[in-house]
N, C-alpha and C positions, 0 to 999 in steps of 0.2 A: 900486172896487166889483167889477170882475171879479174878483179873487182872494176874494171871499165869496162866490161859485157855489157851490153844494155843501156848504157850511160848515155848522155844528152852532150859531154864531153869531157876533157880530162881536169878543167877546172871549176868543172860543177859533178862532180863523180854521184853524188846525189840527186841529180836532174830537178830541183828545187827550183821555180819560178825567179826568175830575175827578180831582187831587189826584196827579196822573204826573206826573213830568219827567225830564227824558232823563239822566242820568250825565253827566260831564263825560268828554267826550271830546279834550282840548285838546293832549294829544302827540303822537296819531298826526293830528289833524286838521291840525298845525306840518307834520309831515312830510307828509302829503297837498299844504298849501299850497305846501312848497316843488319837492316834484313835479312838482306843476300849472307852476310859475314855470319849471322846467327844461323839462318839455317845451315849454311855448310859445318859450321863447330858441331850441331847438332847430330850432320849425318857422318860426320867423323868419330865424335866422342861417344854419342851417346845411341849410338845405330840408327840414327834417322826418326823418320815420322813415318815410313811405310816402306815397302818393296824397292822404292827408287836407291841407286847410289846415283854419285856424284859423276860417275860415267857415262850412266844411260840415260838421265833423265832430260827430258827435251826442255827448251829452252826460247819463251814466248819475247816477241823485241819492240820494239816505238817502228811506228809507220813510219816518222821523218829519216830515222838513221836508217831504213832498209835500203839498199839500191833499187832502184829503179825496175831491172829484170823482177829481182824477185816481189815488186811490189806488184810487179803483173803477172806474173806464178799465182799470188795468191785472187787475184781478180777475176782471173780464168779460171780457174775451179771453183768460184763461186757462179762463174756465168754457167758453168758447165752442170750444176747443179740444176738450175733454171730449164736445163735441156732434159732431164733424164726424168723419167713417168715417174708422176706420183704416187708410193705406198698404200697410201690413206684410199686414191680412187679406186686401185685394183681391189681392195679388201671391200669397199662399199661406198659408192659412190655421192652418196646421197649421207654418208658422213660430214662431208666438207665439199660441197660442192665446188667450191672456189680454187680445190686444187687441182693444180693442173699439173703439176713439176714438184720434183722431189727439194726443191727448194720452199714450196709451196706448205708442204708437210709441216716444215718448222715452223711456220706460219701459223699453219693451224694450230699446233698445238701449243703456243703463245696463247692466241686468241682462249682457246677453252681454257687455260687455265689461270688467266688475268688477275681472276679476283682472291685467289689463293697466294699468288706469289709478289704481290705489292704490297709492302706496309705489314707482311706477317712476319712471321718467324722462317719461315722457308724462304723468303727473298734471295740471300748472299746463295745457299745452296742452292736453291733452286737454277736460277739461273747461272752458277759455276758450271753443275751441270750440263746445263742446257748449253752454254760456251764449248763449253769439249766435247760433247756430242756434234754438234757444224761440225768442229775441227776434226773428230775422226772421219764422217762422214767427206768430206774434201779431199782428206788422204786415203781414207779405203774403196772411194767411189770414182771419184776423181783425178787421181795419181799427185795430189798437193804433194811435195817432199819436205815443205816445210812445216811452220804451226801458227794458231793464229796470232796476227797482231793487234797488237793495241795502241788506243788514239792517245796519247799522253795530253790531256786537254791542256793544260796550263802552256803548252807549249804551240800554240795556236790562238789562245784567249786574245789575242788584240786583231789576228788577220786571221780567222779560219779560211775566209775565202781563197786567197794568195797562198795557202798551207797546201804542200804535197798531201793533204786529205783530200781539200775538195777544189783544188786547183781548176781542173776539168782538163788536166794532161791525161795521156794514155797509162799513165802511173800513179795515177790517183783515186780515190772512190768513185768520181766523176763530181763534175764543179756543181753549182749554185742552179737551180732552175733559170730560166729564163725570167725577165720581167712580166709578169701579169699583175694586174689592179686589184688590193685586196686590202681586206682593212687588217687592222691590228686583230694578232691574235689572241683568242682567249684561254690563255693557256690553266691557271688553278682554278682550283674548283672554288676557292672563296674570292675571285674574281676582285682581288686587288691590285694586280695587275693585268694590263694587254699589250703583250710584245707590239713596239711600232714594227709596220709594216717594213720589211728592207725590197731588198733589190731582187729577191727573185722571187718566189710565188708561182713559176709556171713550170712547165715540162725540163728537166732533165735534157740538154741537147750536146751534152760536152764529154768527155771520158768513155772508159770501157761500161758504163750501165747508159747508155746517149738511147739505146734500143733496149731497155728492159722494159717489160711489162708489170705491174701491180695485178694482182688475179683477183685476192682477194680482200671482199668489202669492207669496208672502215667501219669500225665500231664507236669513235671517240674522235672526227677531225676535227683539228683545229684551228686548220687552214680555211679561213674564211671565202671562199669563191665560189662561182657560182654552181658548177659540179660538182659540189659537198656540203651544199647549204640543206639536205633534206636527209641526214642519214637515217632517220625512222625508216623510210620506203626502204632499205635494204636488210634483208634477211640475215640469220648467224651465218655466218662464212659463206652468205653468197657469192657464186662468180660476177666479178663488176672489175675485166680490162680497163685498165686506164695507163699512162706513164706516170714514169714514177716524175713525184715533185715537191722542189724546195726551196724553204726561204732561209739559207743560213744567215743567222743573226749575230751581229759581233753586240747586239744588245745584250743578250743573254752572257754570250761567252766571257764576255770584261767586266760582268757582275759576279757568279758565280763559278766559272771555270778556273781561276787564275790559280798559280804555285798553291800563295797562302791559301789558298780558302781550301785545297787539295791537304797540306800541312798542316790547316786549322782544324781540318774534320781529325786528323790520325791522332796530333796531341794531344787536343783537348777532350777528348771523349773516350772514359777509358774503358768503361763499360758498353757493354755489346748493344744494348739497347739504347742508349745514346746514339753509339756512333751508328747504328743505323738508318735512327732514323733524323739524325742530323744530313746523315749520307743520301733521303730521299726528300727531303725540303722540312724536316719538322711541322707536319702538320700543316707545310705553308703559311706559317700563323706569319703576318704584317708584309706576306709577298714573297717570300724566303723560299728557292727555289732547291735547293742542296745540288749536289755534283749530279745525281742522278736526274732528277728532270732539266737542270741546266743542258746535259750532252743530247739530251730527247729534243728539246726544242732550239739548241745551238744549229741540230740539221733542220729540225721544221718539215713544215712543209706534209704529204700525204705520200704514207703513211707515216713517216720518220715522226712526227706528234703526235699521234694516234696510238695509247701507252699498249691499247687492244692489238693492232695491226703491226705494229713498231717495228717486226725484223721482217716486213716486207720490205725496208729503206736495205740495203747490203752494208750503210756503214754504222749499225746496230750491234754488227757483231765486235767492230772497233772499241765501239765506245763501253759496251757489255765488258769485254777483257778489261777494260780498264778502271772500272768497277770493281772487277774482279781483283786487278793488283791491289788496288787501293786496302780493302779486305785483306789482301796476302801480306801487304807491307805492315797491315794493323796486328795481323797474329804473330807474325814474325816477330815485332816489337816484344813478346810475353809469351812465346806459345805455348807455354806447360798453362800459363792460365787463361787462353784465350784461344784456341781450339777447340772444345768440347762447350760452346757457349751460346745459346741464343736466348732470344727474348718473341715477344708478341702471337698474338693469335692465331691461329688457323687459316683463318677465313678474313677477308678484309670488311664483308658485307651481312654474315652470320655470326652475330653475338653467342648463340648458342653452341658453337661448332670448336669453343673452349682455345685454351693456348697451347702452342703447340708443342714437342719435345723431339727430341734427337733420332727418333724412332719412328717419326713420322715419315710414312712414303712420300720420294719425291715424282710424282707420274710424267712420263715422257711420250703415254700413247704409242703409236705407232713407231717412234723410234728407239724405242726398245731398251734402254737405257736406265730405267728406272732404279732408284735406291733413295736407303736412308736419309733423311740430313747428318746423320753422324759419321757416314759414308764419305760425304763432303769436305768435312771440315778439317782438310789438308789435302794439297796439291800434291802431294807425294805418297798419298796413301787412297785409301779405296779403288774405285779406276782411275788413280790420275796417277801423273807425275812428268809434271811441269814445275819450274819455276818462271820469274822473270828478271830480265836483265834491262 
């Protein structure tokens, strides 16, 4: 009876949308499972990858398999986030004008540090990081008692909309914007492709974000309407209120989100530089989106497209963890030779500013956090320990 807490009823214990069901996930789920089985032999035989045992170490799950309560545990600590003053404005306000809320904070410091952690070598760490940083802030600010989850895309690829992600039930990220008139979006920079237009485009009116705010300024929309057509006129982390809004696209999702293309990034690229940057569209060379801007523009919409503003959207941190596993399940696969491993530059925009190494700080600004990338490169060691299930 306790797992019907919260529930919608006893033969939907999951409170899942009449008539969804999740894609079969069943190849990269083989290789999650045997993962899982590696690192445990690991922290049995050969003492681990850091501080964690198999006791303590918490334990990150799939949005769709959460119940329901606790998918609104975790909603509410991020709205509660949204409530509590911004860091960044009591130290100096004129830092980041745009923040208002200590949700706002993470924001910012996405925005400043954009062009260092796309397409370099800090990518996977950087934002691992940056992931369990939210996640303790939730739990030590906010009373979360759980950890974060993650959007398992392949399991959504054909319905995001209808998916306990963006349903727009009281258990979900909140649904689909409303319908507004927009054109196709432009989402790569070698503009060989533009997402068709779907069915939302406007305000957010559904779920626990129905009343969120966006604070701060877009740097990169690519939601085509008429309150985003001029982002020059807006200053670095200007304040510019708006609701939040989106166009989730099953165009995107049933092109790049699905199992295989999730299973075809982990096999076939066994090199860290590969699979990186298979993992962020390669170059985008012939329209080639990778898992990573596929989950950016599956949400759409402002800021969720916006690579600058992007964890203004709240289901950024979904899609981020799941990045994040993807990475887990790739080290797992070899981790005595794929742990201590990166590739690419520094800087995405300074040629000068050389490639980078294991040594290199990962900055987190005001939220305090900051370390190594070699700090990173295991869930179970530096400050983490998490796995996924």
């Amino acid at each position: 009876m306790l797992y019907l807490i919260g529930c919608t009823n006893a033969t939907n214990p999951l409170g899942w949308k009449d008539g969804w069901s999740p894609a079969k996930t069943d190849q990269t789920d083989r290789l999650a499972a045997d993962s899982l089985f590696k690192f445990g032999l690991s922290q049995v035989l050969d003492k681990g990858q850091g501080k964690c045992t198999l006791a303590n170490i918490a334990v990150r799950r799939e949005w769709t398999t959460m119940l329901p309560f606790e998918r609104k545990a975790y909603s509410d600590a991020v709205l509660c986030l949204t409530k509590k003053p911004s860091r960044l404005a009591a130290i100096n306000p004129s830092l980041a004008p745009g923040a208002k809320s200590r949700y706002d904070d993470f924001v910012a410091v996405h925005v400043n540090n954009t062009l260092t952690i796309h397409a370099t070598a800090s990518f996977l760490g950087w934002h691992r990081l940056f992931t369990w940083t939210f996640e303790q802030a939730l739990r030590n600010e906010c009373g979360y008692k759980g950890y974060q989850p993650y959007w398992n895309w392949g399991k959504t690829a054909f319905d995001p909309i209808n998916s306990p992600v963006f349903d727009g039930s009281a258990y979900s990220m909140g649904g689909n914007g409303i319908y507004a008139k927009h054109n196709c979006t432009n989402a790569l920079p070698t503009n060989v492709n533009c997402i068709p237009p779907g069915p939302g485009g406007g305000c957010v009116k559904t779920g626990p974000f129905k009343s969120y705010i966006v604070d701060i300024a877009p740097l990169a929309p690519t939601l085509a309407i008429p309150e985003l057509t001029a982002p020059l006129n807006y200053t670095f982390l200007q304040y510019t209120p708006r609701c939040l809004k989106r166009d989730i696209s099953v165009w995107v999702s049933s092109r790049w989100s699905k199992d295989i293309d999730s299973y075809n990034l982990i096999v076939q690229n066994t090199n860290i530089s590969r699979f990186q940057d298979v993992m962020q569209g390669d170059g985008f060379k012939d329209g080639f989106f990778g898992v990573h801007s596929a989950g950016h523009y599956t949400i759409g919409g402002d800021p969720g497209g916006d690579f600058f503003a992007s964890p203004g959207d709240p289901a950024f941190w979904l899609h981020h963890s799941q990045i994040d596993r993807t990475w887990w399940i790739w080290q797992n696969q070899d981790f005595k030779n794929r742990q201590n491993v990166i590739s690419g530059p520094r800087s995405l925009t300074d040629p000068t500013a050389g490639d980078g190494t294991l040594d290199d700080w990962l900055e987190m600004g005001v939220l305090g956090t900051g370390t190594t990338i070699r700090e990173t490169t295991s869930t179970a060691a530096g400050p983490f320990c998490y796995i996924y299930v």
